[in-house]
C-alpha positions in Angstrom: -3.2 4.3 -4.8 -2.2 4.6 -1.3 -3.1 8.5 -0.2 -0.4 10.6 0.5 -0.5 11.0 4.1 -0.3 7.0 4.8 2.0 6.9 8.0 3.9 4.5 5.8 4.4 6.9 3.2 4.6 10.2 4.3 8.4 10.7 3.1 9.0 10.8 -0.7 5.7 10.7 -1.9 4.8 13.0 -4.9 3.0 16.1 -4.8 -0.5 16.9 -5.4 -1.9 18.3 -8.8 1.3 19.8 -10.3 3.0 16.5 -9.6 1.0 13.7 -9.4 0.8 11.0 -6.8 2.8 8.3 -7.6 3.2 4.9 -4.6 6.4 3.9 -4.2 5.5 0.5 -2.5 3.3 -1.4 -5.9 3.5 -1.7 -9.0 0.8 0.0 -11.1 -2.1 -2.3 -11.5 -3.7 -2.6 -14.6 -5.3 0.9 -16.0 -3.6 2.8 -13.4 -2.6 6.3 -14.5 1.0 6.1 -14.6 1.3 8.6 -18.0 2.4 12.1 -16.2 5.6 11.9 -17.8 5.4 9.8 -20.7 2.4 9.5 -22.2 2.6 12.1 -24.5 4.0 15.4 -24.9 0.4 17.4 -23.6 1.0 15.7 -20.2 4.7 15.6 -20.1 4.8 19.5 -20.6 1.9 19.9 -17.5 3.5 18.1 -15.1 7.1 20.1 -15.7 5.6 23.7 -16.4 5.2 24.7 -12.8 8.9 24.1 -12.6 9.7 26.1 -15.3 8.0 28.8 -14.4 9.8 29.2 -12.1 12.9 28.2 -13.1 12.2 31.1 -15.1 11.1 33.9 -13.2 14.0 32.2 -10.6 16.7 32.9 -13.3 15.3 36.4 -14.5 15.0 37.5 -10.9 19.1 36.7 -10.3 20.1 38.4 -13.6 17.8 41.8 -12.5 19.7 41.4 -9.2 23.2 41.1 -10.6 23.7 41.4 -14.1 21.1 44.3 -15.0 21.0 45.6 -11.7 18.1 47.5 -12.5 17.0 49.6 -9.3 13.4 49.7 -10.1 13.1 45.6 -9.6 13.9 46.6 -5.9 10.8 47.6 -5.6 9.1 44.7 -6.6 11.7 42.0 -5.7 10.2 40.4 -2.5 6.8 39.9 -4.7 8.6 38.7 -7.6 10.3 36.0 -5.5 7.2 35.1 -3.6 5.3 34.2 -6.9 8.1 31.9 -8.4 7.9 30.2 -5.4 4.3 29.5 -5.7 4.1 27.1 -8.6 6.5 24.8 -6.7 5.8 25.9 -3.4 2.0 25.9 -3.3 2.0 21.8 -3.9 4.1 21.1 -1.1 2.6 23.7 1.4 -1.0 21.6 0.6 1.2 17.9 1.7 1.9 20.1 4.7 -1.8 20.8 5.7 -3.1 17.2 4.7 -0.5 15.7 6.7 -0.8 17.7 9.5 -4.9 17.1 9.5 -3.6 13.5 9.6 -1.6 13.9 12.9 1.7 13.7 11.3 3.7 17.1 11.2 7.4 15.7 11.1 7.6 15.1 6.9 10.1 16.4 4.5 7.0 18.7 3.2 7.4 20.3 6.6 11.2 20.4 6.8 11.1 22.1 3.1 8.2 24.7 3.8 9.5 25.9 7.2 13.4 26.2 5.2 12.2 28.3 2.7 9.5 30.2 4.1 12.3 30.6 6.9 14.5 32.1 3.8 11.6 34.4 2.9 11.5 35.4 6.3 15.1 36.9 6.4 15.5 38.2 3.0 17.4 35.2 1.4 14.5 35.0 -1.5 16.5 33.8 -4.2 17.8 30.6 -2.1 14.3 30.3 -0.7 12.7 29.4 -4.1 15.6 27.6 -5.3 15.5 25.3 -2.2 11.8 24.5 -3.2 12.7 24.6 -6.8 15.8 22.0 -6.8 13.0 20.0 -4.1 10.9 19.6 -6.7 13.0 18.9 -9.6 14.2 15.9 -7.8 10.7 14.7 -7.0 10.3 15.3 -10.7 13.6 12.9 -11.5 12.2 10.3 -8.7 9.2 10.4 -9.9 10.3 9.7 -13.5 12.5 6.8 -12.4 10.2 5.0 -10.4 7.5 4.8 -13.2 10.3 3.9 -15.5 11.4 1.2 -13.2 7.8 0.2 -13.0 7.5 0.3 -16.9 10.4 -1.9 -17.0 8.7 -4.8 -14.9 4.7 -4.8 -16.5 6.4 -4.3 -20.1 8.5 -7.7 -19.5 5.1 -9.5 -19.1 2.1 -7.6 -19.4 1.8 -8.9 -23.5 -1.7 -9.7 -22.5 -3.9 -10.3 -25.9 -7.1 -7.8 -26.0 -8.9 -10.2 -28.0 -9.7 -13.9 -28.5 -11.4 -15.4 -31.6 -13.8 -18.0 -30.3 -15.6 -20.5 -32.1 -19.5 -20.3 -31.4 -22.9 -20.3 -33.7 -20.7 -22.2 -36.4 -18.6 -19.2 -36.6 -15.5 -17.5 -35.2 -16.1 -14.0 -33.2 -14.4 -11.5 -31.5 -14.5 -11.1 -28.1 -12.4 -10.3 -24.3 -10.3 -13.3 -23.5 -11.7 -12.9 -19.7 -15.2 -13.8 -21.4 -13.9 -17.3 -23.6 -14.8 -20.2 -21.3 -13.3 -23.8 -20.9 -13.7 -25.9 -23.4 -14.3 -23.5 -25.9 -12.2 -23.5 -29.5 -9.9 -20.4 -29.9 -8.0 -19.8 -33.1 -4.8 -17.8 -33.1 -3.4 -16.3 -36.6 0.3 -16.2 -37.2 1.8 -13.1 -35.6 -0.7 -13.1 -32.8 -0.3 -13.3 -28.7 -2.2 -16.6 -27.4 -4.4 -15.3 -25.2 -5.7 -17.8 -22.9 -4.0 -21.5 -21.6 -5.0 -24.8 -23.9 -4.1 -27.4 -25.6 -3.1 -27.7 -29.5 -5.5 -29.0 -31.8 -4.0 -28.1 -35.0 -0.9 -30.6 -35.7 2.1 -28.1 -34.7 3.4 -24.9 -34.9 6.0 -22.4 -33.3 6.1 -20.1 -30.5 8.0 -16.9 -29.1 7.8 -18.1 -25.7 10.0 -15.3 -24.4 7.3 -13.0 -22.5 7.1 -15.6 -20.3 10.6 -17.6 -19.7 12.8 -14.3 -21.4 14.0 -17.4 -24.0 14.2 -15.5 -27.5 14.9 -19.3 -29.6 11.6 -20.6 -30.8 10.1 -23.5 -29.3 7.8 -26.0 -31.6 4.4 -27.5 -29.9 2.4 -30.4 -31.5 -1.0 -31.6 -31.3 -2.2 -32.6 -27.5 0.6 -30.2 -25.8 0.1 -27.2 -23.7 0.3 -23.3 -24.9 0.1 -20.5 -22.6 -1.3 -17.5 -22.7 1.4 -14.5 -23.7 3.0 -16.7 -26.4 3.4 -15.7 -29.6 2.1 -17.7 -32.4 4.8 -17.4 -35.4 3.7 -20.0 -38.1 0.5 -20.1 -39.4 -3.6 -20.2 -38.2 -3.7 -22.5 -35.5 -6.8 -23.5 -32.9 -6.9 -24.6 -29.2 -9.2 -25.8 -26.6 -9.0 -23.4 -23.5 -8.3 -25.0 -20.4 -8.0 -22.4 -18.2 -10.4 -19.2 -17.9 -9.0 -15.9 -18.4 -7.9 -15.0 -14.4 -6.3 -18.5 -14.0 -3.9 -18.8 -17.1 0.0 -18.9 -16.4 0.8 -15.2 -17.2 -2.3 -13.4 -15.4 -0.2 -15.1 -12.3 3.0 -14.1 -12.7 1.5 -10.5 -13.6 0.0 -11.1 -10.0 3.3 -12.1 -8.3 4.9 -8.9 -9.9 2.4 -6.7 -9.1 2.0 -7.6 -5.9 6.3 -8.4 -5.2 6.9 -4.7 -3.9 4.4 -5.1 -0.8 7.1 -8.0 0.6 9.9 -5.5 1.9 12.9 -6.3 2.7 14.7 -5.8 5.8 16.6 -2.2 5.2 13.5 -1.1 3.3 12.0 -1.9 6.5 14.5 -0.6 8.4 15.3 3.2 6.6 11.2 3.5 6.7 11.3 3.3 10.5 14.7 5.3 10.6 13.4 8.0 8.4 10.1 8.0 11.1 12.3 9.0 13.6 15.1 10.4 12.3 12.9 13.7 11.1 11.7 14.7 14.3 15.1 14.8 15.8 16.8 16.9 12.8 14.0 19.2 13.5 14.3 19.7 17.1 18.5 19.9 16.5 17.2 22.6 14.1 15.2 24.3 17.1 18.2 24.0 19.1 20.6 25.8 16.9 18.6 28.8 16.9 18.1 28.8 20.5 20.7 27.9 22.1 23.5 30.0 20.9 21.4 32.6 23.0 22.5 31.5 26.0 26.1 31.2 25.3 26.9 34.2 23.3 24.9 36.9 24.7 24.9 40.4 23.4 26.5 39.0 20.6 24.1 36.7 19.7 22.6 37.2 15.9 19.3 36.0 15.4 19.3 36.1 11.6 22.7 34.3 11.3 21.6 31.3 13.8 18.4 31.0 11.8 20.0 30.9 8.2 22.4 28.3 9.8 18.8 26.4 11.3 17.7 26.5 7.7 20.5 24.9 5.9 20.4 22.6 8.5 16.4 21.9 7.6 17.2 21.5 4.4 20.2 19.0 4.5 18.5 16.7 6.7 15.6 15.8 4.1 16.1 11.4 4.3 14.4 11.3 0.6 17.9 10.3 -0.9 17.5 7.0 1.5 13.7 6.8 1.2 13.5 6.8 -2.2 16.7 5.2 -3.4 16.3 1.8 -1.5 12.8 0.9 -3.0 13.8 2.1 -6.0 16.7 -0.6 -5.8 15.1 -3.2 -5.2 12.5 -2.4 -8.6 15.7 -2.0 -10.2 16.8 -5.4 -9.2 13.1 -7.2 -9.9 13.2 -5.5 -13.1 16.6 -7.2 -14.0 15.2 -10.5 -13.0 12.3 -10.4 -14.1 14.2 -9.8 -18.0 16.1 -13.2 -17.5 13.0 -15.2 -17.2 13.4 -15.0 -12.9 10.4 -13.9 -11.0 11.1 -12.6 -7.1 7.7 -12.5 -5.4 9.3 -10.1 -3.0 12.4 -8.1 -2.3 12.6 -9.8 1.3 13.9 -12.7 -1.3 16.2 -10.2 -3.3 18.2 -9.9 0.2 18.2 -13.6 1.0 19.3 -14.9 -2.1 22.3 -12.9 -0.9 23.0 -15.3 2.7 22.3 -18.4 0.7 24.2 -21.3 1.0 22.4 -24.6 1.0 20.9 -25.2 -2.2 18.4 -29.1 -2.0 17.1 -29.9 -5.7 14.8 -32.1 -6.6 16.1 -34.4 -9.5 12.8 -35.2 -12.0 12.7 -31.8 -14.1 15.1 -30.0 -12.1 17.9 -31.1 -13.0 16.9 -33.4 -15.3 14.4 -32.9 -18.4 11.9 -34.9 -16.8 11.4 -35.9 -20.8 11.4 -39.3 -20.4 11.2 -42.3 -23.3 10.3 -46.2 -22.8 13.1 -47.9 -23.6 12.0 -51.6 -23.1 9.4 -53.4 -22.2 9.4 -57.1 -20.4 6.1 -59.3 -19.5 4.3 -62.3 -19.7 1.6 -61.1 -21.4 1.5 -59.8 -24.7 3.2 -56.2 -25.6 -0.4 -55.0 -26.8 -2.5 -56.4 -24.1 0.5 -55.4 -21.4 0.3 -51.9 -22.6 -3.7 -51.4 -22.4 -3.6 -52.1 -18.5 -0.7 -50.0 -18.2 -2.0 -46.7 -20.0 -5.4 -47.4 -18.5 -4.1 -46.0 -15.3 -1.7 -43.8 -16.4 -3.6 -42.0 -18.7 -5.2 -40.3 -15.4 -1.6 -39.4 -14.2 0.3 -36.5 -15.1 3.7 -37.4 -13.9 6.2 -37.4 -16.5 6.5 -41.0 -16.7 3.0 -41.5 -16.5 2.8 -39.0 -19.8 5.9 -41.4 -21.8 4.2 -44.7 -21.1 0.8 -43.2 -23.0 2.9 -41.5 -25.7 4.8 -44.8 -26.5 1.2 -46.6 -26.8 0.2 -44.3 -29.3 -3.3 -43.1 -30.4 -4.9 -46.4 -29.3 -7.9 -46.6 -27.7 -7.3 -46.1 -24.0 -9.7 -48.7 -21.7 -11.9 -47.1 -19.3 -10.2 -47.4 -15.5 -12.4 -47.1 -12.2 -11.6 -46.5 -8.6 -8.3 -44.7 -9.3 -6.5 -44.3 -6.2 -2.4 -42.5 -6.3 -0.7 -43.7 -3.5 2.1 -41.0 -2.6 5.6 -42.0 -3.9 4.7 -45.4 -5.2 2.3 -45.0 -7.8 -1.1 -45.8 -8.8 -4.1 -48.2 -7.7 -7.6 -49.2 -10.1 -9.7 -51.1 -12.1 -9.6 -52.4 -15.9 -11.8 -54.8 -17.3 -13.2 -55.7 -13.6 -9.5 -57.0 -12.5 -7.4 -55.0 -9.7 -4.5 -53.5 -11.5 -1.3 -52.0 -9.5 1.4 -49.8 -11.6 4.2 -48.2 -9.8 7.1 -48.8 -8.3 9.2 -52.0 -6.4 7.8 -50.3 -2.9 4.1 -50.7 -4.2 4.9 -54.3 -5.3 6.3 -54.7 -1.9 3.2 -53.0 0.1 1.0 -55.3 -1.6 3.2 -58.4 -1.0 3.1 -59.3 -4.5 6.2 -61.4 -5.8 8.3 -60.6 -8.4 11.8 -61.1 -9.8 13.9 -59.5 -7.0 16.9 -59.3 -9.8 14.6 -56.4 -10.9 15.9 -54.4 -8.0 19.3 -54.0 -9.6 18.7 -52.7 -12.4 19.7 -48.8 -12.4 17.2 -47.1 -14.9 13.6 -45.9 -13.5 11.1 -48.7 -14.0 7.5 -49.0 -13.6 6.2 -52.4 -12.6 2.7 -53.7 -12.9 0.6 -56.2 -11.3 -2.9 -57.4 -12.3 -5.3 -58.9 -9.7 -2.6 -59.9 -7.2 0.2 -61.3 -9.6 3.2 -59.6 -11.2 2.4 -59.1 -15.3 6.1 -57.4 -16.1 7.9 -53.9 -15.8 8.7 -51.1 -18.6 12.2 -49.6 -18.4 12.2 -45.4 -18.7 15.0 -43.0 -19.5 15.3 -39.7 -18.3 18.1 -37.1 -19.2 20.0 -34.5 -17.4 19.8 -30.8 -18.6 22.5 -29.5 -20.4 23.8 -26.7 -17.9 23.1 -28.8 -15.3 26.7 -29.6 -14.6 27.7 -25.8 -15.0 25.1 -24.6 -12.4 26.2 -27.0 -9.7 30.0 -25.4 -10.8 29.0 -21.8 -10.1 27.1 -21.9 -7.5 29.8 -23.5 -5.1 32.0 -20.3 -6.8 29.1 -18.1 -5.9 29.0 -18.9 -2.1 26.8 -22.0 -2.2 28.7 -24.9 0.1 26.3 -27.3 0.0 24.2 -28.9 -2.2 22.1 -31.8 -1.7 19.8 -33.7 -4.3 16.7 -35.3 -2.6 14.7 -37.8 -5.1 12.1 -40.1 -5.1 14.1 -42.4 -7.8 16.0 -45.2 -6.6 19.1 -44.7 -5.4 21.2 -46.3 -8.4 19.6 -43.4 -10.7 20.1 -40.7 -8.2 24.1 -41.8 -7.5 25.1 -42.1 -11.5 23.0 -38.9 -11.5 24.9 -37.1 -8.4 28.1 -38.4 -9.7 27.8 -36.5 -13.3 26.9 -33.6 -12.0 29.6 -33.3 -9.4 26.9 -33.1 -6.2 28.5 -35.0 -3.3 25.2 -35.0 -1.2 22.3 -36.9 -2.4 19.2 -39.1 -1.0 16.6 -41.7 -3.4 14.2 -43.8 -2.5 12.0 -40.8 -1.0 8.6 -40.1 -0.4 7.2 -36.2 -0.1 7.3 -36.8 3.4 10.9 -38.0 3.9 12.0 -35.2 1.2 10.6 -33.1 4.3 12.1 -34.7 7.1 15.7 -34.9 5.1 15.0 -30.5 4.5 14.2 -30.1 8.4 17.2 -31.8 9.3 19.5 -29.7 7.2 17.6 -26.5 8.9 18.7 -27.5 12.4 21.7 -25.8 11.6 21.0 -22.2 12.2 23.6 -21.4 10.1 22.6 -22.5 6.8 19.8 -20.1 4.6 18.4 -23.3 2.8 16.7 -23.0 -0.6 14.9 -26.0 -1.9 14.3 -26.0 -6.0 11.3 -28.2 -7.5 9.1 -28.2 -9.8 6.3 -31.0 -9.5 3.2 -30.8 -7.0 4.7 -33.4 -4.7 7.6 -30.6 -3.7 5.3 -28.5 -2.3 5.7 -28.7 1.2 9.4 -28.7 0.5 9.0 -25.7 -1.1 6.9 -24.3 1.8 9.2 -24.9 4.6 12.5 -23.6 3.0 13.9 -20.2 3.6 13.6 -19.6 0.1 11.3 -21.5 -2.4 12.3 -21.6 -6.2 10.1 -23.5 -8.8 11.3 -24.1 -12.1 9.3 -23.5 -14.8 6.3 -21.6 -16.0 5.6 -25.2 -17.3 6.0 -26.9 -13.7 2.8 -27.4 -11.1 0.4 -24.7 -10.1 0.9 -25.6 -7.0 4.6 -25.4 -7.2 4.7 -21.9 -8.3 2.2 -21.0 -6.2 4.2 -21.9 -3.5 7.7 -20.5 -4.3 9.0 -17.7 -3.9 11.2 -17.6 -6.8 9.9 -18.7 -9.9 12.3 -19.5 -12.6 10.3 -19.7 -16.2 13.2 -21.0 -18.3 13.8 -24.3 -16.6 17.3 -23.9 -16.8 18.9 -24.5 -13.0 21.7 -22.1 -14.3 19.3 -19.2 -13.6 19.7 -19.9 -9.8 22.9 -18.7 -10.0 21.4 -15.5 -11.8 19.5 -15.0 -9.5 22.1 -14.7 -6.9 24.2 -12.6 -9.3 21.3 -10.1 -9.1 20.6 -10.3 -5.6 24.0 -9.0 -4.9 24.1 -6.3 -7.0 21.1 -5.1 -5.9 22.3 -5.3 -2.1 25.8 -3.3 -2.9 23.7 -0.5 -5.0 21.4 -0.7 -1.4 24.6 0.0 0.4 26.0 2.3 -1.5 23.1 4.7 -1.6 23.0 4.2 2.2 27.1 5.1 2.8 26.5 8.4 0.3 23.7 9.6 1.5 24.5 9.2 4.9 28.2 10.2 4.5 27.5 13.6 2.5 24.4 14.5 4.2 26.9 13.8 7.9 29.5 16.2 6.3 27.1 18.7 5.1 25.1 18.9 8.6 28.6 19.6 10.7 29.5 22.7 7.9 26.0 23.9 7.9 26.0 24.1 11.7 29.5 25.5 11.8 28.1 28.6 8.9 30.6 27.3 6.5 28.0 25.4 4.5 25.6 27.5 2.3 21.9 26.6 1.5 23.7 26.2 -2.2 25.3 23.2 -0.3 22.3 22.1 1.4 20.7 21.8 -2.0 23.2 19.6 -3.4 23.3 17.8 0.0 19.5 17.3 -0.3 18.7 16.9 -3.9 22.4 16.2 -5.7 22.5 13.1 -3.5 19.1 11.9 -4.2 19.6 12.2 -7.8 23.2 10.4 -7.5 21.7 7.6 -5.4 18.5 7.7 -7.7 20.9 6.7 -10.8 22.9 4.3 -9.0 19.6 2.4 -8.6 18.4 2.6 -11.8 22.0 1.3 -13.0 21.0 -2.1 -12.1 18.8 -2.4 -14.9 21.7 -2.2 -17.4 23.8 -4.3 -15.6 25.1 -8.4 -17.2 24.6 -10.6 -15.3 
């Protein structure tokens, strides 16, 4: 945890011991201590007793003083005072000291210290403690909401299983996922988390995907297909083959990218941070000011004590925790709302973006489409069988979506051993079966190897892989690929939601990408591309400084795509490593709608932002001016202080109940 005195978080921290540290900037890793005020009711009480103490002594001191009025507490008032201050005021008074060791005396532990001590000073004990008091009970609140926001995130995905059964010495045992290697058998009982990536050996079953893609409807997988880890096994005893160790299975990384999403900040974040830097100093010199200067223009009938009390309120109004706090705690509020529809932010730099976007390019194959696709025919020379073995031969060692419906439709036949596999980018693949040079891809591979073929095959619309064995064309197989069903509706909303261009960039040919473009209502579109002219097509649509581009893929070959936009998003916890490794928004559902979401939430989260900004700002302006003028009380400078930071602190969390 980053120590209290960090330059970066000097304002807003929590307090030492009777209010334990808490970092506003990342989320808690994993066996942090993040219980003080929820994990259990031992704890809960310990961290809230020193304010009740002296909430206690606080409220028995003011009903001696005014209700009883019993002259003998006279006597012992100032003492009485001074030690309900110190449950609450010892804490703060030990931030001063560390951060003064540290070089850094402007804080709000200093502002709060030198108000009340101040209050002490000229006889104002009852405001003096409640000042510290109300400080505290706000930290308290702050404290309480950041952890809950915090919660809210690692709850949505940290359904981590503790243990994996593995299958070794002829038996299954019992032991930590993070020490089950690849290759090794797992087996999962009904009602259990998966706990590492495979593949299915058992025939089927269904899932609870919705830890990772916030999808509650079941989703069946069959023998051969992929399971991640953090799904949730619903029909019977199943068994997998790991394929990816503990630390590199899908939901360790997007536990990663949530963990680590609070360290990108976003502009204001940025900005208030600095503001707050500099803004405390200042305050606190006005403070000095007030006090002093008076003396010059007033004279004989200058009062010390009234100046002083007015220098105090003023101290205490000008605390920036409502703004320090509140923005961070914003943007959590907004992660945490995307994170429940299945969207992951890897930063709240993005949260703002998303706001200023409006250029949306989209890959076609799995974006916008299923990328599921099915052979529909099949048209050679040779015989179907013997057409077919070249054909899965190389694709077999692909894991494009095509590639992956060519094998299926084969079926469990033996696949022939290929050689000297080479993928040449955006055309297709290159090898060797049975000693003979075999080419399958698309009409530009044909083309690059001047083989001849039909050139009728160039009109026809669906996608098609062609093959060639040893220099000669040996036939094509036709493939069908269907558009998502709120495809259509996304493109809708998100010209309503302040999108005015979208483009569709493809590496299908341009007959697919047209009929596509045309259903789905998308006026700009390119085919026929390679990664690098998907590139060069994105660059060109950058020139103009006005657009904030995002580019949405999924497959490894939109990578650099993804890299160069302003704001990445990969669909699918399914999609590429790469891919989402890339991105910058990851979308787990595969559902393009959730772009739209995602902008939803982005703008809510900017106008809570805002409005925590305007109040605090507003009330804390209006406040300053009374407290100067004497009209203002430190019972306003409390509310000033602490009443806004509570308002602004349950604005923020309001995002989390928000529809979107």
């Amino acid at each position: 945890m980053s120590h209290i005195h960090d330059h970066e978080d000097s304002c807003c921290s929590s307090k030492a011991k009777s209010k334990p540290r808490h970092d506003h900037d990342h989320l808690p890793e994993d066996g942090d201590d993040h219980d003080h005020n929820h994990g259990g009711d031992a704890s809960a009480f310990k961290t809230y007793l020193p304010a009740i103490v002296t909430l206690v002594m606080l409220l028995s001191g003011i009903a001696f003083d005014n209700l009883f009025k019993v002259e003998a507490f006279q006597i012992i008032r100032p003492y009485w005072y001074i030690v309900a201050y110190l449950p609450v005021g010892i804490p703060v008074l030990r931030e001063v000291w560390e951060t003064f060791k540290a070089g850094d005396f402007f804080t709000e532990f200093s502002l709060m210290s030198i108000a009340t001590i101040g209050a002490f000073a000229i006889g104002e004990y009852p405001e003096g403690v409640t000042v510290m008091l109300f400080y505290t009970i706000g930290e308290l609140f702050q404290m309480a909401a950041v952890n809950r926001a915090k919660r809210n995130i690692s709850a949505l995905l940290d359904v981590r299983a503790d243990i994996a059964h593995v299958f070794r010495n002829g038996k299954y045992e019992s032991i930590d996922p993070e020490k089950v290697l690849v290759g090794e058998t797992i087996q999962i009982k009904a009602g259990e988390k998966i706990p590492l990536d495979g593949k299915m050996l058992t025939e089927k079953s269904s899932f609870n995907t919705a830890a990772l893609t916030g999808e509650s409807k079941p989703k069946t997988i069959y023998k051969g297909e992929s399971v991640l880890a953090g799904m949730l096994n619903l029909d019977m005893v199943i068994e997998i083959t790991v394929t990816k160790i503990f630390a590199d299975s899908a939901l360790s990384r997007i536990l990663e990218m949530v963990q680590n999403a609070t360290a990108r900040k976003a502009k204001t974040e940025l900005f208030i941070r600095k503001f707050a830097k500099v803004y405390t100093p200042i305050v606190f010199f006005l403070a000095l000011a007030l006090v002093l200067i008076p003396i010059l223009i007033l004279g004989n009938e200058y009062h010390f004590q009234t100046w002083l009390y007015r220098a105090l309120v003023f101290l205490v109004i000008s605390c920036p925790c409502a703004l320090v706090i509140s923005i961070p705690l914003g943007y959590f509020g907004g992660i945490g709302a995307a994170s429940s529809h299945g969207i992951l932010f890897k930063g709240s730099n993005f949260l703002d973006l998303i706001t200023k976007l409006n250029t949306v390019v989209m890959d076609k194959t799995g974006t916008l489409t299923k990328g599921i696709f099915q052979v529909q025919k099949i048209k050679s020379s040779l015989a179907e069988e013997d057409f077919l073995s070249y054909l899965v031969a190389l694709e077999a060692k692909s894991t494009h979506p095509i590639a992956k419906a060519i094998v299926a439709y084969a079926g469990a036949k033996e696949i022939r051993p290929a050689e000297s596999i080479e993928e040449i980018a955006g055309m297709g693949l290159k090898g060797r079966v049975n000693g003979s040079e075999v080419l399958a891809g698309n009409v530009r591979l044909l083309e690059k190897y001047h083989i001849a073929f039909d050139l009728e095959i160039k009109a026809i619309e669906e996608s098609i892989v062609l093959m060639a064995i040893d220099g000669k064309y040996a036939g094509y197989v036709v493939i069908a690929d269907e558009i998502k069903e709120d495809a259509a509706e996304a493109i809708k909303q998100l010209y309503a939601n302040g999108v005015n261009q979208v483009v569709m960039l493809s590496g299908d040919k341009i007959s697919i990408v047209k009929n596509v473009a045309g259903l789905l209502g998308i006026k700009s579109f390119y085919g026929d591309l390679l990664p690098e002219d998907k590139v060069a097509r994105l660059e060109e649509i950058k020139k103009d400084k006005t657009r904030t581009v995002a580019f949405v893929g999924d497959g490894i070959n939109d990578t650099p795509v993804l890299a160069i936009s302003d704001i990445g998003i990969a669909m699918g916890a399914m999609g590429s490593d790469a891919a989402i490794e890339t991105a910058d928004v990851v979308i787990q559902t595969d559902q393009p709608s959730k772009i739209v979401t995602a902008i939803k939430i982005g703008k809510a989260t900017k106008n809570v932002v805002v409005q925590n900004i305007i109040l605090a700002f507003a009330v804390k302006a209006l406040v300053l001016i009374l407290g100067a003028g004497g009209i203002a009380t430190m019972w306003e400078a409390v509310f000033a202080d602490v009443g806004v930071a509570l308002l602004a602190i349950l604005n923020a969390v309001r995002i989390q109940k928000m529809k979107f």
